[in-house]
N, C-alpha and C positions, 0 to 999 in steps of 0.2 A: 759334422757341419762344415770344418773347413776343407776337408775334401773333396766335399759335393759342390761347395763353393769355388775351391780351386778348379774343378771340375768344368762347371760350369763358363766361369771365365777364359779358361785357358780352350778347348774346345771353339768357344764363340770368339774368341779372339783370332783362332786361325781359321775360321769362316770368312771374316770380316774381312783380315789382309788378304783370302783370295780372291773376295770381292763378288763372287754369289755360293749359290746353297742347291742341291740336288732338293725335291722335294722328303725325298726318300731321307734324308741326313735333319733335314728339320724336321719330321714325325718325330724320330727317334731323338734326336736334341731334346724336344722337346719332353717325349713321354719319360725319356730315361732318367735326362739329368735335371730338366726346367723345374718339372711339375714335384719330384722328390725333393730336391732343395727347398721349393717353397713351403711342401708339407711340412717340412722339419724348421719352418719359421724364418728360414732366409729372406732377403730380400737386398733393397740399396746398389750397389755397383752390379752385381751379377743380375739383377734385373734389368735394369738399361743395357748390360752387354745384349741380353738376349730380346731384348725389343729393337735391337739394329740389326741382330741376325736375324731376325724376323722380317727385317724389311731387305735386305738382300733378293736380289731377283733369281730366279732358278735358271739353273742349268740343266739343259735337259740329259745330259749323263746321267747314268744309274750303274751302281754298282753288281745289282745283280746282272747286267747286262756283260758283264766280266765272270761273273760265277757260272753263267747259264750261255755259253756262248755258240752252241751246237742243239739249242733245244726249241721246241716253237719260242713264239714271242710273249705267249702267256703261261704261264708257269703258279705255281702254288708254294709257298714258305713256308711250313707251319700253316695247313689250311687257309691262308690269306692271296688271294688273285694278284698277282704281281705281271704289271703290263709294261717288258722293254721296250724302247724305240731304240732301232739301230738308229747309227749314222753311219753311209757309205761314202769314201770319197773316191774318185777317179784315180 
C-alpha cells in the first residue's frame, strides 16, 4: 500500500509541476497506479493528487510518436489502434 501510495503521488506530483498531461499518460496513470491503489483501499492525499492531474489540460505530444517515428501515423500496441499527431516546424 505505501508504494502504490508513494506511487501515485509522486508520478502526479510531476504531472502537476509540468503543468498538463498527454492523454496517453493519464490512461495509464490512471489504469496502472489510480485504479490499483484504490482497490487495495487507498484514498485521502493521493486521491486529490490525482483529481488535479485529472484536470490538467492535455498535451498533444505522444510518446509513441518517439517510438514509431518512420512508421504510418496509425500503428497497433499490443492489438490497440494508437493514432500519432506529428507536429512539424519550419
Amino acid at each position: 500500500m505505501g508504494l502504490a501510495y508513494y506511487r501515485v503521488t509522486h508520478l502526479g506530483s510531476t504531472y502537476i509541476e509540468r503543468g498538463w498531461i498527454t492523454r496517453e499518460e493519464l490512461m495509464e496513470y490512471q489504469k496502472y497506479y489510480v485504479e490499483p491503489y484504490k482497490a487495495l483501499g487507498g484514498n485521502g492525499i493521493a486521491e486529490r493528487v490525482y483529481e488535479e492531474v485529472a484536470r490538467l489540460p492535455f498535451h498533444l505530444h505522444s510518446k509513441y510518436e518517439v517510438m514509431f517515428p518512420d512508421r504510418e501515423d496509425e500503428r497497433y500496441i499490443q492489438d490497440v489502434p494508437v493514432t500519432v499527431q506529428r507536429h512539424y516546424s519550419d
